[in-house]
Every structure is written in C-alpha cells, then in structure tokens.
C-alpha positions as CSV (number, residue, x, y, z in Angstrom):
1,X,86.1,106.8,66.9
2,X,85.8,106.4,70.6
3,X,83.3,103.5,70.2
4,X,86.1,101.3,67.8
5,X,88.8,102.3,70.5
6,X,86.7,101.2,73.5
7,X,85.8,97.8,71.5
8,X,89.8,97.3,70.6
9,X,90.6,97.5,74.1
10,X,87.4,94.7,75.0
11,X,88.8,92.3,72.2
12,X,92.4,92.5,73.9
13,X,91.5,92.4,77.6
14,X,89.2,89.4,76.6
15,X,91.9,87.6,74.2
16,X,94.5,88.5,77.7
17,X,91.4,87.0,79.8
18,X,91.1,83.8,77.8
19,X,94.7,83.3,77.3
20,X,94.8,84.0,81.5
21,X,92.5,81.6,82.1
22,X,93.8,78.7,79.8
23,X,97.5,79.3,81.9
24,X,96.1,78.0,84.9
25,X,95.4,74.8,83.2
26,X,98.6,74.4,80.9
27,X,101.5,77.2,81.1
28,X,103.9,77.5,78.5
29,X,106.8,80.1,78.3
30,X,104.6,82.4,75.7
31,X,101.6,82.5,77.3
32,X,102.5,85.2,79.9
33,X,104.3,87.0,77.5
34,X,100.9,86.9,75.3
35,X,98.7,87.6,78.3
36,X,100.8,91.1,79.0
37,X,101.2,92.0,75.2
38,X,96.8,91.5,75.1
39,X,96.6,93.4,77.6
40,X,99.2,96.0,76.9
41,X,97.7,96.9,73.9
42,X,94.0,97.1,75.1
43,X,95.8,99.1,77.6
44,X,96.6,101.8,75.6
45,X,93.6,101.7,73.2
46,X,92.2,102.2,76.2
47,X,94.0,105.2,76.9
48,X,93.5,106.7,74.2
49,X,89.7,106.6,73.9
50,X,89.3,108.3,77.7
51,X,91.9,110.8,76.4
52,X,89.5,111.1,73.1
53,X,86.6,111.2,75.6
54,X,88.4,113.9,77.9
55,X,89.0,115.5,74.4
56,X,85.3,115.5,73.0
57,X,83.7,116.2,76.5
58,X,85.7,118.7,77.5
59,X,85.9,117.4,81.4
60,X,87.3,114.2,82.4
61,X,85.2,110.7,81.0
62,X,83.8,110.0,84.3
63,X,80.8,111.1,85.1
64,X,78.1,108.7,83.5
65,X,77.8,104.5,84.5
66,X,79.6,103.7,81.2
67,X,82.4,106.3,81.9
68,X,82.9,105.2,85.6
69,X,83.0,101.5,84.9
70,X,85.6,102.0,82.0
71,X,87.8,104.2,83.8
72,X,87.4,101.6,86.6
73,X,89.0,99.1,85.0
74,X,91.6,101.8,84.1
75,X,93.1,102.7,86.9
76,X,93.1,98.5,87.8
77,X,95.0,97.7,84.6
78,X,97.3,100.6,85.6
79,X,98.5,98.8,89.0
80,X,98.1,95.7,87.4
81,X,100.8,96.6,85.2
82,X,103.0,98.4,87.9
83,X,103.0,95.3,89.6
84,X,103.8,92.8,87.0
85,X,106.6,94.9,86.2
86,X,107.8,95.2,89.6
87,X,107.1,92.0,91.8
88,X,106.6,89.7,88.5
89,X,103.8,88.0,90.5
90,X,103.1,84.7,89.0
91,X,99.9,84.1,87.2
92,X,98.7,87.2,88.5
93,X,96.8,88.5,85.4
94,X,95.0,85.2,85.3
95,X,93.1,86.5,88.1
96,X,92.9,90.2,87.8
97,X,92.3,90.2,84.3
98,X,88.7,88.1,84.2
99,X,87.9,91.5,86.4
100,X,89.0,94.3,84.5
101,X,87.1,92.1,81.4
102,X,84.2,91.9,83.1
103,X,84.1,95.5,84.1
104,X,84.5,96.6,80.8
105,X,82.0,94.2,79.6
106,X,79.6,95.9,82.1
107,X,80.8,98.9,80.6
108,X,79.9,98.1,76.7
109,X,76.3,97.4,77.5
110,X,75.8,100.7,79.1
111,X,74.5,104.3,77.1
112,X,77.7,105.9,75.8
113,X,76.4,109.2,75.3
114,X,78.2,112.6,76.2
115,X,75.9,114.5,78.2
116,X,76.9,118.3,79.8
117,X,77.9,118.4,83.2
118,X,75.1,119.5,85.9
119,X,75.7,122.2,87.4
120,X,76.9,120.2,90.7
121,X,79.6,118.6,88.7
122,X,80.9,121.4,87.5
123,X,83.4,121.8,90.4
124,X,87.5,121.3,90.3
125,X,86.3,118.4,93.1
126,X,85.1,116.3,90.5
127,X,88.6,115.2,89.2
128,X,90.1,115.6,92.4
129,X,87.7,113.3,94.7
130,X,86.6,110.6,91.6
131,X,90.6,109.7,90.7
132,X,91.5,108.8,94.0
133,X,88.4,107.1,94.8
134,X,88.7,104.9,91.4
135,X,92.7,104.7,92.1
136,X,92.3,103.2,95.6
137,X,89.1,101.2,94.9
138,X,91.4,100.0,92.1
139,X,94.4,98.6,94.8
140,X,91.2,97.0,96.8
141,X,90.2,95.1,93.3
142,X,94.1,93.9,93.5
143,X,94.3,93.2,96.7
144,X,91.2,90.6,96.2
145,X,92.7,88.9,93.3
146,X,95.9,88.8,95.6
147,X,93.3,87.2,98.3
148,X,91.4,84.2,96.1
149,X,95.2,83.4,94.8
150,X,96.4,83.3,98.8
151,X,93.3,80.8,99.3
152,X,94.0,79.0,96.6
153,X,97.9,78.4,97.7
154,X,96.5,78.1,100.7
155,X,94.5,74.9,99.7
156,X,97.5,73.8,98.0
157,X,99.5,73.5,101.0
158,X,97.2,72.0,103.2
159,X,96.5,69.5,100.9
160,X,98.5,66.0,101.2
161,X,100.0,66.0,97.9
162,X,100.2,69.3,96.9
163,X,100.1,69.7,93.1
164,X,98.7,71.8,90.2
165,X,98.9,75.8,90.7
166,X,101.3,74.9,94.2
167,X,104.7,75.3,92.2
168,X,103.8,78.1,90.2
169,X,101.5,80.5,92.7
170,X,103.8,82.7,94.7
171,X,104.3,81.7,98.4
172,X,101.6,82.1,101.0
173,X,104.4,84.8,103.0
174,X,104.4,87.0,99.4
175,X,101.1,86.7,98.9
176,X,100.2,87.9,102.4
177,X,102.4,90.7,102.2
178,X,101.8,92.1,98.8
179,X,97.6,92.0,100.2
180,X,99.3,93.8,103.0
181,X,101.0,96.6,100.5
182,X,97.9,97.3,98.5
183,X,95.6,98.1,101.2
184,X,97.9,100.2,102.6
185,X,98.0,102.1,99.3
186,X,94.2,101.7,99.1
187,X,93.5,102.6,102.6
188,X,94.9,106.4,102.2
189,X,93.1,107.0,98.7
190,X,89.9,105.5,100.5
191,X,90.4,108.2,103.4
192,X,91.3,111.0,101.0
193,X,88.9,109.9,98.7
194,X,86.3,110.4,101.4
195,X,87.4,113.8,102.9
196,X,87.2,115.5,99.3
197,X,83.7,114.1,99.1
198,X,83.1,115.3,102.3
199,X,84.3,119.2,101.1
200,X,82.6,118.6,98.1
201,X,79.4,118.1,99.4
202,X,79.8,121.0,101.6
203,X,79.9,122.8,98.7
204,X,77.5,121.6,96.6
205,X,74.4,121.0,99.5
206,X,75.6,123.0,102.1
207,X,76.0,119.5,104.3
208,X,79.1,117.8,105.0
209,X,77.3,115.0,105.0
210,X,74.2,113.7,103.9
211,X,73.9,109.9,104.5
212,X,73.7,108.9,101.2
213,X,73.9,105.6,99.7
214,X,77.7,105.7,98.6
215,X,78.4,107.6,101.6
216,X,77.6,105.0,103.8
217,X,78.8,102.0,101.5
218,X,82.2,104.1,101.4
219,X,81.8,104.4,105.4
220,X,81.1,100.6,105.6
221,X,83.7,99.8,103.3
222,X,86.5,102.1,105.2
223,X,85.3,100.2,108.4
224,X,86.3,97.4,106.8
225,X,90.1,98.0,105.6
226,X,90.3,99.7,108.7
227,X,89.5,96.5,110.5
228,X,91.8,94.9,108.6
229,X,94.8,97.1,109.2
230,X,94.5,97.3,112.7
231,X,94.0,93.4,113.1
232,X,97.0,93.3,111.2
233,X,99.2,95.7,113.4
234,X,97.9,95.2,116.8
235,X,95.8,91.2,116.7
236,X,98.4,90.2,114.3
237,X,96.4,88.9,112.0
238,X,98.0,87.8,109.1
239,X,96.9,85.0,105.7
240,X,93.6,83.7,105.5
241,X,92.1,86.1,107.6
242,X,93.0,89.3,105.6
243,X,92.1,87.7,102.7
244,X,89.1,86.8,103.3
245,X,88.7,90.2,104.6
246,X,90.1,92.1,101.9
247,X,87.7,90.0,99.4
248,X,84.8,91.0,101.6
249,X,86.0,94.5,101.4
250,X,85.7,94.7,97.0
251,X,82.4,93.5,97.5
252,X,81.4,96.0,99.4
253,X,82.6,98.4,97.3
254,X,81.1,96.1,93.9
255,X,77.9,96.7,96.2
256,X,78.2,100.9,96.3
257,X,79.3,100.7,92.8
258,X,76.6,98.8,90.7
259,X,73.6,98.6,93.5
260,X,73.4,102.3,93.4
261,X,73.1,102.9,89.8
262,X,70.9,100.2,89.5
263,X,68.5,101.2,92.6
264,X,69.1,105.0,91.2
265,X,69.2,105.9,94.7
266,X,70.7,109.2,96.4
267,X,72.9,111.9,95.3
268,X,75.7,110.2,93.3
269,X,72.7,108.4,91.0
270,X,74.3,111.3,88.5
271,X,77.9,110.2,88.6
C-alpha cells in the first residue's frame, strides 16, 4: 500500500510539474487552478503514505535516503501551499514544483525498505532535530525558487522591451522581500536545527561535535544565510545579490544532502 500511495503522489506532482511548466509558455485561467488541484492531491496521498510509514515503522519515515528525500519534498510542498494560499504568488508553482518532482523522483529510485532503528537513532532527538532541519531546509528550497524567478524579472526589466513572463512574475520589490521572509524563517530552523544536533551528538558519542560531513556542510551553509542576513540589515543588500546568494545557499545544502549519501561518508551516512 505505501508503494501505490508514494507512486499517486509522483503522478500528481509530475502532472502539477508538466502543467507548471507549460504556464510559463501559454497561461490560461485553468491552468493554475489545475496546477494546485495536481498538486493538492499528490499532497495528501503523500501524507498519507508517511503517516502509513509512521504507522508500519513505528518511528517517524525519516531515517533511510528514500525516507529523507520524500519527506523533503514534504515539508516544501507544505510551504509551498501556505504561500500560495497566502501571498497568491504568481507562477510560483511553476518553479517550485519541477523541485519537489524531482526530489521525489530521486526518492522512487531509492531502496524502500523498513529497517529497525540503530541504536543511535533511537533517541526522542531524532524527530526533534530531523523536522526542523527538513522544515527550514524546506523555506531555503523556496527561497531559491523565489531567487531564479527575481532573476528572471530581473532580466525582464532590464530588457528594452520587456515582454513574456514581465506582466505576470510578481514585482522585483515582492519578490525581494518574500526571499527576505523565508530565510528569516529558514535561518532560525537552520540554528535550531543545529543546536539539537549538537545535544544529540553529545549524547550519542560523547562529542558535541565531531566534524563530520553534514556538520560542516550545515556550518558552511549557516555561514551562508548568515551572510546574507546581515548584508541585508547592515550593507543593505537587497535583489540580485540575495538571490543569488540564497540560490548558492540550496546548493549547499543539495551538496550535504545527496554528496553524503552517495560518498557514504561520516556519521549521518545512516540517516
């Protein structure tokens, strides 16, 4: 059962992604509607097979490459969703969308086997520390989609005759700040996020810290929203610079992600 709800919610997210993808080109006044409905119902087949996971497993569906991926993409439909119901963001799902599909697509090609915890996961951390990592490493994949549209308005607008996406991609100023508002919700999941892992570790090798792969990725990639906030406050720096910036910043984490189950190197190889 938990394999045909995993492959409903693929179909869907790819059906939203395709649909997404062909509004850039040519938008008509049901294709966002079709593009939410896709992905509202791979959504919540998608719910339920973590919760059928969470059920079958007996801990939370997060601690194996398929798992992680999936729940990923998740927690970055989740604030997908909270912002298309709140801002109403043009065309935003035409760019967040091709990532949450290809996520998930990662996801499908990986072993889908429950396995018992190890003994180091067995720990009230582990749902504690991996759902805010996931949730603000979900804000940072939003925030980039936010960035590539800013650049592409930002093309637009520089351009002599500005045509195409100009009319329909929100204003550079929107943009800008809605980048703004989801690193500042990232930022604080990122720092808490790293603090738990911090305690955890404690706990589980005795060392606060063991310079691990993620842990420095996570370090590198804190640097760099930290960078980024403080340009913004004190340098003022504002459009093409934090977007390029907040870009850089999900590739970094892309990096810890997928390098470090690939290379199977240090401690969190297991999670």
């Amino acid at each position: 059962m938990g394999t045909i709800l995993f492959e409903l919610a693929l179909i869907f997210y790819f059906v939203a992604t395709i649909v997404g993808i062909i509004e850039l080109f040519k938008e008509t006044k049901i294709t966002s509607k079709i593009i939410l409905s896709m992905a509202g119902i791979g959504f919540a087949f998608h719910t339920v097979n973590i919760i059928y996971r969470y059920v079958t497993a007996g801990h939370i569906p997060i601690t194996n490459f398929h798992e992680a991926t999936s729940f990923f993409s998740w927690c970055i439909v989740l604030i997908f969703f909270m912002l298309a119901f709140r801002y109403r963001i043009k065309l935003l799902s035409s760019f967040i969308m091709p990532i949450v599909f290809a996520l998930m697509l990662s996801s499908s090609m990986l072993p889908r086997e429950i396995k018992p915890l190890s003994p180091v996961l067995q720990s009230y951390w582990l749902e504690i520390h991996t759902v805010i990592a996931f949730l603000g490493n979900a804000a940072f994949a939003l925030a980039c989609g936010i960035g590539v549209m800013y650049l592409v308005q930002e093309h637009y607008v520089k351009s002599k005759r500005p045509v195409g996406l100009f009319g329909r991609l929100p204003s550079l100023q929107t943009l800008d700040e809605m980048n703004y508002r989801l690193i500042t919700l990232g930022f604080p999941l990122l720092t808490l996020a790293i603090i738990t892992g911090v305690l955890w570790a404690e706990s589980a090798w005795g060392s606060y810290w063991n310079w691990d792969t993620r842990e420095v990725w996570s370090l590198i990639t804190w640097f760099i929203y930290a960078i980024v906030l403080h340009a913004r406050l004190v340098a003022g720096w504002r459009g093409k610079r934090a977007a390029l910036l907040s870009i850089i910043g999900f590739l970094t984490i892309l990096i810890a992600f997928f390098g470090i189950k690939l290379l199977r190197k240090g401690l969190h190889v297991f999670l």
